[in-house]
Structures are given as C-alpha cells and as structure tokens.
C-alpha positions, 0 to 999 in steps of 0.5 A: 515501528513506533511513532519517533519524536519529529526532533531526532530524525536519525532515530526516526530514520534507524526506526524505520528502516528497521520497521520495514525490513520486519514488514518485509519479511512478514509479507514475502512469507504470505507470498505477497511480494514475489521475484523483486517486485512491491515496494513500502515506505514509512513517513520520517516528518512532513517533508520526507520518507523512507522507501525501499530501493529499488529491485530489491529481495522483500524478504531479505532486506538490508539497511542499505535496501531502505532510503530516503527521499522528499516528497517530490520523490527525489533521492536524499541519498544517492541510491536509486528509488522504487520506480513507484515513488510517487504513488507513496509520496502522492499519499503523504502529500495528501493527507499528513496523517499517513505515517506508512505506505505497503504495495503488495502484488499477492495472486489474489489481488491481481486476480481480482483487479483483473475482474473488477470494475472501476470501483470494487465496492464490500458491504457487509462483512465483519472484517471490514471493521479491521479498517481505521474508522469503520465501526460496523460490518455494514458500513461500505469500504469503496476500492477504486481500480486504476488502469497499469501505466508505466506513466507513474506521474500521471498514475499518481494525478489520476489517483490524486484526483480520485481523491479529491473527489471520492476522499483518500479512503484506504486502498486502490488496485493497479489492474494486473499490478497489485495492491496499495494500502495505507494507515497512521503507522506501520502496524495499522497498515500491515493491519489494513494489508492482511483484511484486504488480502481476505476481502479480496480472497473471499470476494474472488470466491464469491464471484467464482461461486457465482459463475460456476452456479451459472453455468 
C-alpha cells in the first residue's frame, strides 16, 4: 500500500491489487460492503488505475477480482469493470493527486443519505481532524448529496460539476446508495472511510435524539 515508482508499472499494479484485496477484507468485516455490492480503485500513473471488477465478494477477494482500466474507464484487460467506473475515474481525472478511491454501502451511510439535505454539512467535532488538511474540530467538513441514476455518466458530470463549483472536498452520498470518499493513498482513505462511517453514525443519532425529543 505503498507509493510505487511511476517507472515500474508491474510492480505498481501487483501492489495494488494486493493493497485493495487487504482494504477489502478489512471494510467487509465492518459490514460496510454487503452481498457483492461497493467497489475501490488505486491510481497505477496519470493515465490509468486498478479497480475491482465487477459483482465480485469484497471480503474475498482474488488477484484476478482487481484490473486495470484508463481514465476513460475503458478495460485494459479484458474483464468486465465495476459498473461504477466512471465515478472513480472522474476523481483521478480531476485532481492528480488522488492516489485511491473507496465506495462503501454501510447502513448508516444509507440511512443518513436518505435523510439529508443536498449538502450535509459537520462543525464542530474533533474527528473532523482525521481528514487531510482540516486542522481544528471547528473547521467544517461539507458532503454534497447526489440523487441514485443508473446514468453513471451523467452522475459523474453532475459530480464533476459540483466540484467545479464547490472543489473536490473529501466525500459524497449517493442517496439510498452509499458513500464515496477519497485520499493520496490507500491508507489515508481508508482513514477518511472510517471518520466518515463515525460522523455519519454519530450525525444519524444526533437527529434521532432530535425527533425523539420532539415528540
């Protein structure tokens, strides 16, 4: 899960694949990828990635599970991609500095899409510090919510869009769908998925705790 030279791509690739079959066992045992669903992906150089493929077991993954495609989100190998491609390679697109992409469909993270407005907004909590470049807990960290399409290509426009008016950030929900987050490296966004999987839990009880005060 280290940084590989750009000069050895075979390397680059073996590492990983190695790295996303470890992130993929860790995050099945959280429950955040149940049945076949969620997909991750890791940067190989600026014209290329490897992603799981698709409708595979998270929690077992295989080296054969993991291929390579281009930034079009065009297979490199011949196997078949997540159908979710483009949304990981809209990111590596945007800015050359994400190095992994994690898509998660946790409970809590579906709950809370269902719930919240266009853009879920957290102040104030010291956990917000777990996220690359946010220093104090009363900084805000701002998560636009997206409408589920089956339309990935116009999903990933409409994300890219965003982003273009908002900046990249460090996440978005898919409503009833899940969660999609990002970072330099693997172990930075499995970093940023685990804070956000206790924001959202904690966000979720917060409002609870609201309606039930209400009532």
């Amino acid at each position: 899960m280290n940084p590989v030279p750009a000069n050895n791509p075979e390397e680059a690739y073996q590492q990983a694949v190695s790295g996303l079959i470890v992130a993929g066992q860790r995050l099945w045992q959280q429950g955040w990828c149940p049945a076949t669903s969620s997909n991750f992906s890791r940067r190989l150089d600026d014209k290329s990635c490897a992603i799981t493929v698709s409708g595979r077991d998270k929690g077992n993954l295989q080296p054969t599970d993991i291929m390579r495609v281009d930034l079009s989100g065009r297979a490199l190998d011949g196997k078949k991609p997540s159908a979710e491609t483009l949304l990981h390679t809209q990111l590596y697109l945007r800015d050359p500095d994400i190095g992994a992409v994690l898509h998660t469909h946790s409970v809590k993270a579906t709950l809370v899409s269902m719930d919240a407005p266009d853009t879920l907004e957290l102040s104030g909590l010291e956990l917000l510090k777990a996220f690359a470049g946010i220093t104090s807990h009363q900084s805000t960290l701002r998560i636009p919510v997206f409408d589920n399409t089956q339309d990935i290509a116009a999903l990933a426009v409409e994300v890219d869009s965003w982003m273009k008016q908002h900046g990249t950030g460090h996440a978005y929900l898919i409503r009833g769908h899940g969660l999609y987050t990002w970072g330099r490296d693997l172990p930075e966004t499995l970093r940023h998925l685990e804070a956000l999987e206790f924001l959202l839990d904690w966000y979720w009880h917060h409002g609870l705790a609201a309606r039930l005060q209400q009532d």
